[in-house]
MARFIFI-573287 format. One record per residue (C-alpha): residue in one letter; chain; z, y, x; residue number from 1. Coordinates in pm, whole numbers, padded with zeros to 5 digits. Layout:
N
+------+-------+--------+--------+--------+-----+
: rest : kette :      Z :      Y :      X :  nr :
+------+-------+--------+--------+--------+-----+
:    A :     A :      Z :      Y :      X : NUM :
...
+------+-------+--------+--------+--------+-----+
! end
This chain:
314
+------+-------+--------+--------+--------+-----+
: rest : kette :      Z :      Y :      X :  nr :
+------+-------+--------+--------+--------+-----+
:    X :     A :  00936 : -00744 : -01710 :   1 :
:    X :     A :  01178 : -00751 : -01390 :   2 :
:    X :     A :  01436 : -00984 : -01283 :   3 :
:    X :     A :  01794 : -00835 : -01109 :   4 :
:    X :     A :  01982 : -01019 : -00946 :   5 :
:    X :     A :  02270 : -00894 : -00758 :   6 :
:    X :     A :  02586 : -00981 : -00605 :   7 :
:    X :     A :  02879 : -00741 : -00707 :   8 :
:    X :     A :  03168 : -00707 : -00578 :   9 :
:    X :     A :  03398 : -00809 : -00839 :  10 :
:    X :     A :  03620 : -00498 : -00857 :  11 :
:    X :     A :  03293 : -00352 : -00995 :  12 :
:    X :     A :  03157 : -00623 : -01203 :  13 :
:    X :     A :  03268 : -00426 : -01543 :  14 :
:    X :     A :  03090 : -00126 : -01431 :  15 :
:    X :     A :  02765 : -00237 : -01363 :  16 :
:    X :     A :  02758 : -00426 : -01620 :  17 :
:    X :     A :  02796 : -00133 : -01817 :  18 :
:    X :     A :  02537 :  00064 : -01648 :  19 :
:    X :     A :  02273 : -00228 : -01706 :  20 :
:    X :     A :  02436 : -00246 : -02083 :  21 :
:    X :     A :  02380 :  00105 : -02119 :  22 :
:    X :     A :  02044 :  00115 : -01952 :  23 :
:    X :     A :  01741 :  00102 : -02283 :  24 :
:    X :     A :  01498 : -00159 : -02206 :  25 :
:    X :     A :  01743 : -00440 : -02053 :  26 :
:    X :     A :  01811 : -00780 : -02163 :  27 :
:    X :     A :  01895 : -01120 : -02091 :  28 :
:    X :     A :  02263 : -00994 : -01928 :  29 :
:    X :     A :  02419 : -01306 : -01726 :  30 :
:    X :     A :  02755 : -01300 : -01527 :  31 :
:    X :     A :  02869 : -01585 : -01349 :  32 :
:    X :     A :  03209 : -01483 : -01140 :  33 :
:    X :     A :  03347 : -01567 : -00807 :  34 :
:    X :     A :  02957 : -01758 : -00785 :  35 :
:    X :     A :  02864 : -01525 : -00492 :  36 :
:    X :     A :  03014 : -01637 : -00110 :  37 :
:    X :     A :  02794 : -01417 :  00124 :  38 :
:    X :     A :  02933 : -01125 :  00039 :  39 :
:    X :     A :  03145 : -01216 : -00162 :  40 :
:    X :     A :  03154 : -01183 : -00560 :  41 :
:    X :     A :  03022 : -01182 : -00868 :  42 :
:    X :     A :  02658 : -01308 : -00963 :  43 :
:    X :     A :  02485 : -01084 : -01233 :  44 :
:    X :     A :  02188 : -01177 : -01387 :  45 :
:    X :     A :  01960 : -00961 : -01610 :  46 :
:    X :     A :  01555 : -00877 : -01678 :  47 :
:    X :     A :  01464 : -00476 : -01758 :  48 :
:    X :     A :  01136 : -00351 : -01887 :  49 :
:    X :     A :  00935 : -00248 : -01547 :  50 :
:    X :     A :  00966 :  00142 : -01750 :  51 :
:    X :     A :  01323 :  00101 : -01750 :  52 :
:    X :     A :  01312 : -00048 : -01385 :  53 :
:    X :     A :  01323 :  00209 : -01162 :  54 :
:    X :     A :  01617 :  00430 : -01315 :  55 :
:    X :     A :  01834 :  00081 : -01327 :  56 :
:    X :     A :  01795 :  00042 : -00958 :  57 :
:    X :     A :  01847 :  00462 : -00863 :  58 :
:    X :     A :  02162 :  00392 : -01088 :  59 :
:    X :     A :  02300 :  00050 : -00840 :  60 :
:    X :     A :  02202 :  00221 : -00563 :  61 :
:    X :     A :  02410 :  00537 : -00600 :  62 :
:    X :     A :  02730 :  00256 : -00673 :  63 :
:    X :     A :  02664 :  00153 : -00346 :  64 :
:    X :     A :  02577 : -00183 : -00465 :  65 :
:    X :     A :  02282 : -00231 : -00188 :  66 :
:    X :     A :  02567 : -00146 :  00086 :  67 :
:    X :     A :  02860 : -00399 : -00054 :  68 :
:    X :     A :  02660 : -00659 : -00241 :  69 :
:    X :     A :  02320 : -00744 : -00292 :  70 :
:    X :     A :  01998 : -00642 : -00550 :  71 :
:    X :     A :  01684 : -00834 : -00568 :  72 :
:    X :     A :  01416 : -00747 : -00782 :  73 :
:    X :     A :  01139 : -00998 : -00909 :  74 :
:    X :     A :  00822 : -00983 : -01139 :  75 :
:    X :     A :  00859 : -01185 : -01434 :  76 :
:    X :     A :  00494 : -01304 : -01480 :  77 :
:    X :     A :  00572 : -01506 : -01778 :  78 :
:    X :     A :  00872 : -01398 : -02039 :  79 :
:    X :     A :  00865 : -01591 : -02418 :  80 :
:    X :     A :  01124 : -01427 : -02554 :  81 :
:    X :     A :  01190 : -01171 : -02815 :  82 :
:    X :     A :  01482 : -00983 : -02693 :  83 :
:    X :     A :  01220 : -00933 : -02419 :  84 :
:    X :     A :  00937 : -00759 : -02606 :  85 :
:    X :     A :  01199 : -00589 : -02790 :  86 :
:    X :     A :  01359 : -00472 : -02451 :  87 :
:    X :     A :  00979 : -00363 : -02351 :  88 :
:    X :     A :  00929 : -00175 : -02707 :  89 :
:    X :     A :  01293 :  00003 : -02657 :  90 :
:    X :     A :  01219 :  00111 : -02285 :  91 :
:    X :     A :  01039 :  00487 : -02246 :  92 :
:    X :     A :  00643 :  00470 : -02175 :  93 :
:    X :     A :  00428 :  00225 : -02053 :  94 :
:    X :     A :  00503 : -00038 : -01793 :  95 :
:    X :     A :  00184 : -00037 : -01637 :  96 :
:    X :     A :  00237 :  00378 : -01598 :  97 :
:    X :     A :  00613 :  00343 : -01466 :  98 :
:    X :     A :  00624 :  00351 : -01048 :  99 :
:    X :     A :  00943 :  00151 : -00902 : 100 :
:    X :     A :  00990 :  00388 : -00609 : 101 :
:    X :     A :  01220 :  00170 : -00423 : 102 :
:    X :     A :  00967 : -00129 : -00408 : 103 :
:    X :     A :  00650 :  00078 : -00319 : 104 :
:    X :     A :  00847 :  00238 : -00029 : 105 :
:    X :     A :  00964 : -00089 :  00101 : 106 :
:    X :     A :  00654 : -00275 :  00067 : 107 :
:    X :     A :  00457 :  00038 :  00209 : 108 :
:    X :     A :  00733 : -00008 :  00488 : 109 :
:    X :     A :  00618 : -00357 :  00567 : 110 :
:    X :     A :  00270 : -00313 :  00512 : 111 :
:    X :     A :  00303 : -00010 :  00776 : 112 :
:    X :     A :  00472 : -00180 :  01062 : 113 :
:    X :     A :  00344 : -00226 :  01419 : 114 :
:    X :     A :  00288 : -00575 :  01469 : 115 :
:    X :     A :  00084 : -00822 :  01672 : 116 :
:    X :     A : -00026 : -00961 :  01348 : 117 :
:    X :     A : -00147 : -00620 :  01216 : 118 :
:    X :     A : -00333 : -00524 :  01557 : 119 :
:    X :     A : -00511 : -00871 :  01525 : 120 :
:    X :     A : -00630 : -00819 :  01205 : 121 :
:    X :     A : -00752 : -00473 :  01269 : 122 :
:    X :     A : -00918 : -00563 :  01596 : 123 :
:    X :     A : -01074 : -00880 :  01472 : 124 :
:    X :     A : -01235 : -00676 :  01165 : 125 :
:    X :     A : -01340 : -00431 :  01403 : 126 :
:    X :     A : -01529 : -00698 :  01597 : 127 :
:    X :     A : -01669 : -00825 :  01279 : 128 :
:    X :     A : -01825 : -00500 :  01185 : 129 :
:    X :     A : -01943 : -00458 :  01548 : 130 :
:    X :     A : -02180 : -00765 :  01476 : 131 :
:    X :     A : -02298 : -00611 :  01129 : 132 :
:    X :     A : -02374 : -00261 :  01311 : 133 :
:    X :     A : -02572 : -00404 :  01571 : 134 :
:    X :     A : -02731 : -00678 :  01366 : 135 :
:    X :     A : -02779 : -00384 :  01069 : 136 :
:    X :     A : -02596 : -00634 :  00811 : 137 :
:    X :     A : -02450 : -00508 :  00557 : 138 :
:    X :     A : -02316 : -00833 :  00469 : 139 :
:    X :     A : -02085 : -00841 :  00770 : 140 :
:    X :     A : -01956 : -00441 :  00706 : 141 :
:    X :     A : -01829 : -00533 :  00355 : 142 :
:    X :     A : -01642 : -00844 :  00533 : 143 :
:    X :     A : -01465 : -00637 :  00828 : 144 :
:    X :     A : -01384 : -00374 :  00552 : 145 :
:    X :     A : -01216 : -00648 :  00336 : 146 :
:    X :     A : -01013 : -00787 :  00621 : 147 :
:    X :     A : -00894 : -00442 :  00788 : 148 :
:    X :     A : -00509 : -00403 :  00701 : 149 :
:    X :     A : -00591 :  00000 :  00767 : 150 :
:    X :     A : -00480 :  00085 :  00366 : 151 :
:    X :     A : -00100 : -00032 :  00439 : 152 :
:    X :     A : -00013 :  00231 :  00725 : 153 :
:    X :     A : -00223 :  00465 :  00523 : 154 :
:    X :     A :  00022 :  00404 :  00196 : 155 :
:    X :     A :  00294 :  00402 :  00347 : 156 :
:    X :     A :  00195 :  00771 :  00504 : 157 :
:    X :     A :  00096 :  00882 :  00152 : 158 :
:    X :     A :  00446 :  00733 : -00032 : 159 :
:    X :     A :  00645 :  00874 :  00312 : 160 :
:    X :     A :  00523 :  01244 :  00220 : 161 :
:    X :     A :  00589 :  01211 : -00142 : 162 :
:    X :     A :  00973 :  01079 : -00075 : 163 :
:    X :     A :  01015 :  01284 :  00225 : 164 :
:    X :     A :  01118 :  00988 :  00440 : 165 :
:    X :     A :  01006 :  01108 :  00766 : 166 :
:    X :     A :  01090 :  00746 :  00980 : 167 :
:    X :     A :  00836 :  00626 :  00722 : 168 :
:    X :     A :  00585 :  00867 :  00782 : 169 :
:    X :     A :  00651 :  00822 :  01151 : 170 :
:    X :     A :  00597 :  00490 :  01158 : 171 :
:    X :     A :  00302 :  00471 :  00941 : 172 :
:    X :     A :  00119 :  00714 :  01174 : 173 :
:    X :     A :  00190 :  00509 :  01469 : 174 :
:    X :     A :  00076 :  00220 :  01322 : 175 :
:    X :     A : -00275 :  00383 :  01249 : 176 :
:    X :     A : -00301 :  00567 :  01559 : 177 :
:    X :     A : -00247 :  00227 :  01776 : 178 :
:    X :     A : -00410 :  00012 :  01580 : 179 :
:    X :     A : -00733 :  00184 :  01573 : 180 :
:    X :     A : -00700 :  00282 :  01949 : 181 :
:    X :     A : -00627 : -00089 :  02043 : 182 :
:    X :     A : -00882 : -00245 :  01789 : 183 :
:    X :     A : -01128 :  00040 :  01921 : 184 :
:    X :     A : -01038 : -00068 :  02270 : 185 :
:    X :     A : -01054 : -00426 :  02210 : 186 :
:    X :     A : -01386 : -00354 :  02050 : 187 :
:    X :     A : -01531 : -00164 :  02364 : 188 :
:    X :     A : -01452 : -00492 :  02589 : 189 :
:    X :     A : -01642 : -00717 :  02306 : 190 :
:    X :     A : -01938 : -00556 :  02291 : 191 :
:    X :     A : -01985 : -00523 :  02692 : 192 :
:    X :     A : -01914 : -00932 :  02705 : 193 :
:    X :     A : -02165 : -00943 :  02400 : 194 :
:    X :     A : -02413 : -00713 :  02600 : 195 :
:    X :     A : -02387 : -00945 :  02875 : 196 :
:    X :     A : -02481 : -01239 :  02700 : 197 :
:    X :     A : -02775 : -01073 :  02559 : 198 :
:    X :     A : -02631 : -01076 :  02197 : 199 :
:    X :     A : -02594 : -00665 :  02173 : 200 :
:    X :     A : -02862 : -00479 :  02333 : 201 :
:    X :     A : -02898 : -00087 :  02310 : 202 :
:    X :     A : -03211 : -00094 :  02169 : 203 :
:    X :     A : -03019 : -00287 :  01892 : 204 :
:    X :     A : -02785 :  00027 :  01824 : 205 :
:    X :     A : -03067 :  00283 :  01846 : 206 :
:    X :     A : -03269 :  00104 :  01650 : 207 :
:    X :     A : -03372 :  00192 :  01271 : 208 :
:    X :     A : -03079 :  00109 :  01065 : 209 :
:    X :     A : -03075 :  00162 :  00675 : 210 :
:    X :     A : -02820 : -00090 :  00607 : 211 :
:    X :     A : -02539 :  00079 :  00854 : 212 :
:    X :     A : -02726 :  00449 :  00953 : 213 :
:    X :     A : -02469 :  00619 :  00749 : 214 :
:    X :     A : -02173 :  00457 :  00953 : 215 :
:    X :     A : -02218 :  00769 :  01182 : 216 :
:    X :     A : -02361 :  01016 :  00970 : 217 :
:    X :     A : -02041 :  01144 :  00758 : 218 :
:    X :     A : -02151 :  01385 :  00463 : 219 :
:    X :     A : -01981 :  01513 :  00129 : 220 :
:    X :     A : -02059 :  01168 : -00003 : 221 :
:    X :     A : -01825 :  00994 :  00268 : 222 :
:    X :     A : -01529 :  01249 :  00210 : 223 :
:    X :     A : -01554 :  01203 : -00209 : 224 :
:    X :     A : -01570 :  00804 : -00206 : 225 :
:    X :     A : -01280 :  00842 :  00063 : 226 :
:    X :     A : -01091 :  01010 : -00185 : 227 :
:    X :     A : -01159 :  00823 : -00517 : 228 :
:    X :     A : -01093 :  00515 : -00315 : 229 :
:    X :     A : -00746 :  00638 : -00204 : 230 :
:    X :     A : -00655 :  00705 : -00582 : 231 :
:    X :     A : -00724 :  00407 : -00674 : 232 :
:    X :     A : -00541 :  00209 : -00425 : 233 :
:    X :     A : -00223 :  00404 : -00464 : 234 :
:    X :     A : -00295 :  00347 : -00829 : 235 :
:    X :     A : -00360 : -00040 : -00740 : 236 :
:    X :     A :  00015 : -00035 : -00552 : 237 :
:    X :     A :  00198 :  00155 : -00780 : 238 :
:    X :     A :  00053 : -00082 : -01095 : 239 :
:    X :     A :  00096 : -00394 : -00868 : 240 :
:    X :     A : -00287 : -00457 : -00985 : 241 :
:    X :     A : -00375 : -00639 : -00626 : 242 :
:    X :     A : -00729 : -00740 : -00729 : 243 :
:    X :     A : -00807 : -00325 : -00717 : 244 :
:    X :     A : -00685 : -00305 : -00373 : 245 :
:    X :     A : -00949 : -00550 : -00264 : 246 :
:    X :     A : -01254 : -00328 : -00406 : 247 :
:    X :     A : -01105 : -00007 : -00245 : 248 :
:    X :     A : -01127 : -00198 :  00082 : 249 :
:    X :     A : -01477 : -00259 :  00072 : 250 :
:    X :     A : -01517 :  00096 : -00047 : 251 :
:    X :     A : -01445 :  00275 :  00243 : 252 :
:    X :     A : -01549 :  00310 :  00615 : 253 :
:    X :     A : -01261 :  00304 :  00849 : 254 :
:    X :     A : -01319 :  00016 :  00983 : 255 :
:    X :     A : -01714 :  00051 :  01059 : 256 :
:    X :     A : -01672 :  00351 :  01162 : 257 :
:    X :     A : -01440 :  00241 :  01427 : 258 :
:    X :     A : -01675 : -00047 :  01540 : 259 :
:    X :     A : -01979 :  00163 :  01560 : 260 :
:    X :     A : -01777 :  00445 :  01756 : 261 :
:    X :     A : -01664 :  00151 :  01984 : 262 :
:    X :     A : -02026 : -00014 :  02033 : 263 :
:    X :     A : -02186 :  00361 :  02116 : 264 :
:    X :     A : -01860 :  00408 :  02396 : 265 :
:    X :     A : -01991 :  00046 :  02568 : 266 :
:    X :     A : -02354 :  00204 :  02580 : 267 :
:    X :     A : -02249 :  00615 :  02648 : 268 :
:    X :     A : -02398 :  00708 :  02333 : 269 :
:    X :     A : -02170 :  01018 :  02300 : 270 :
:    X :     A : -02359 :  01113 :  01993 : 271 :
:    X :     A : -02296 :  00791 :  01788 : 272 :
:    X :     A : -01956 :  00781 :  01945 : 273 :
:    X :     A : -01837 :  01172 :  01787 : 274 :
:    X :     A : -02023 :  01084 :  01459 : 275 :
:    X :     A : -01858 :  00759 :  01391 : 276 :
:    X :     A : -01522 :  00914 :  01500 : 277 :
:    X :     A : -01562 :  01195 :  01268 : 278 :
:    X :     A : -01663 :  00911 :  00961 : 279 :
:    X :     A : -01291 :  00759 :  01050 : 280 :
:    X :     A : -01135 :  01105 :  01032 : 281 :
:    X :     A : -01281 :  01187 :  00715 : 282 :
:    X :     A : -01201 :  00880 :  00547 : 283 :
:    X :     A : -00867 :  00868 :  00635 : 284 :
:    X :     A : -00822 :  01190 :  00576 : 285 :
:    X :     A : -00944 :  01147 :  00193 : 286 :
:    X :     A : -00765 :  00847 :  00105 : 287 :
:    X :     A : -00437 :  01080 :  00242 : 288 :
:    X :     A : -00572 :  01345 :  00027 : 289 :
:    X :     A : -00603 :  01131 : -00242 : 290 :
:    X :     A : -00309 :  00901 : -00227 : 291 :
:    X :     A : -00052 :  01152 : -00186 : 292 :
:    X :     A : -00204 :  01378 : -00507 : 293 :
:    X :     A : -00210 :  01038 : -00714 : 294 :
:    X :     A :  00138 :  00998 : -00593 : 295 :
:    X :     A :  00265 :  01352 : -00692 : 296 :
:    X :     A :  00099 :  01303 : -01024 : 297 :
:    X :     A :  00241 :  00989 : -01145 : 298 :
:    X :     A :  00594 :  01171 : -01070 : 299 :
:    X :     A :  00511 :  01434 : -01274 : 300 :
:    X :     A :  00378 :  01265 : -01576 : 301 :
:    X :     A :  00673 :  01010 : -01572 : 302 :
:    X :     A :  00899 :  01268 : -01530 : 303 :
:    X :     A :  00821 :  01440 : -01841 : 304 :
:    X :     A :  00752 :  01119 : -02010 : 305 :
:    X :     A :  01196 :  01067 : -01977 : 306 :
:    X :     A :  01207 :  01396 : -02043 : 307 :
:    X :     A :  01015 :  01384 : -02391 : 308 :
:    X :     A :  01193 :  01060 : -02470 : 309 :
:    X :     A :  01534 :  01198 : -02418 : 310 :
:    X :     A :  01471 :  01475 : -02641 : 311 :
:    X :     A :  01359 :  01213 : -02922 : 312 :
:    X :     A :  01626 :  01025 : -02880 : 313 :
:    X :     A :  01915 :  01330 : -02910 : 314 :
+------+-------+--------+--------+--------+-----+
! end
């Protein structure tokens, strides 16, 4: 279940709450007038099936009610009430299959902006699986893949094409294109202070290395696990199922890729360098692949799932 709650203006109080009346799969309908100061109006107060949750918001949106009031949407985590699984058993489909648009594009839009705090994180897992290439430690590659923040930028680019907002797609593809080519930079200047402590060596990166070889030898195998690992973290986002996100991070080798691509630049090894770089391409170019198809799927399948639920209901 979702909680609204938005502040109406109260010369359209009666028709929103109409629109949430009429809306199948709402309950708990609260109004509490005049309670509102900034802007001014009317509090209204209601939960909706997470199925039912996406129309209800298209529907306040095209009133206007984001522009001249206010609407906040929160995940109920605990509801003990029977108007509630009633609300749930009214609402079309599944609430696990139904995708709220409007949150996924605004917390893809967060999760994709340029910060210092992003570039930090992406640099410091960099530098983390810069130690596990060198050291052949596989340990240390699952930890930089679990702390790179790569899979927002690369959402919000997925979700962007899908809802053909092209600021979002803009701005996801800067964040991705920086952030590797700082965290890459960044990486290039560790490793030469590392090499001059005696802690990397290039006889280190040359070496034998089963654990991390792959890094920059991309294959068929990279380019499929690229891909099932961007459908499932679009399917992780869309279901709000954040423990999925964290295996798709560990799944995938952006972020080694990167370090080892960095760590051959130090030394000149052009050869590790290219094959690293194309590892990164090909994963991110996968989970793309993957994330916008899972995307343009779960559209489809919900869309005839309202359209096959109208037609029982006529």
């Amino acid at each position: 279940m979702l909680h609204l709650r938005l502040i109406v203006p109260a010369d359209r109080t009666d028709e929103v709450v109409r629109t949430v009346e009429q809306t199948v799969g709402t309950t708990h309908l609260a109004v509490v007038p005049g309670a509102a100061r900034d802007p001014a109006g009317d509090l209204v107060l209601c939960d909706v099936a997470r199925e039912a949750g996406d129309d209800l918001i298209a529907a306040l949106r095209t009133m206007g009610i984001d522009e001249t009031g206010s609407i906040a949407v929160e995940n109920i985590d605990l509801s003990l009430s029977r108007r509630a699984d009633r609300a749930e058993k009214n609402a079309p489909g599944e609430g696990a299959d139904a995708v709220l648009w409007e949150q996924l594009t605004d917390a893809t839009h967060e999760e994709s902006t340029l910060s210092v705090t992003y570039i930090a994180f992406l640099s410091l897992a960099t530098m983390i699986a810069a130690c596990g290439v060198v050291l052949d430690n596989a340990i240390l590659i699952v930890g930089a893949m679990a702390v790179g923040p790569e899979f927002g930028p690369l959402a919000g680019f997925c979700t962007a094409l899908v809802r053909r907002a092209p600021k979002l797609a803009w701005r996801s593809f800067t964040a991705l294109i920086v952030g590797f080519a700082v965290a890459m930079a960044v990486t290039v200047v560790f490793s030469l202070f590392m090499d001059a402590t005696g802690l990397f060596t290039e006889a280190k990166l040359d070496a034998d290395r089963p654990n991390t070889g792959f890094i920059y030898a991309p294959d068929w195998f990279s380019f499929v696990v690229a891909v099932l690992a961007g459908a499932a973290g679009m399917l992780s986002l869309t279901s709000s199922k954040s423990g999925a996100l964290v295996g798709v991070a560990i799944s995938v080798t952006t972020v080694p890729a990167a370090a080892n691509a960095a760590v051959a630049l130090s030394y000149g090894d052009l050869g590790q360098t290219w094959g690293s770089s194309e590892q990164l391409l090909l994963n991110l170019l996968g989970i793309v692949v993957a994330g916008t198809l899972t995307l343009l799927a779960q559209k489809f399948l919900w869309a005839r799932q309202r359209e096959r639920t109208a037609r029982d209901s006529a």
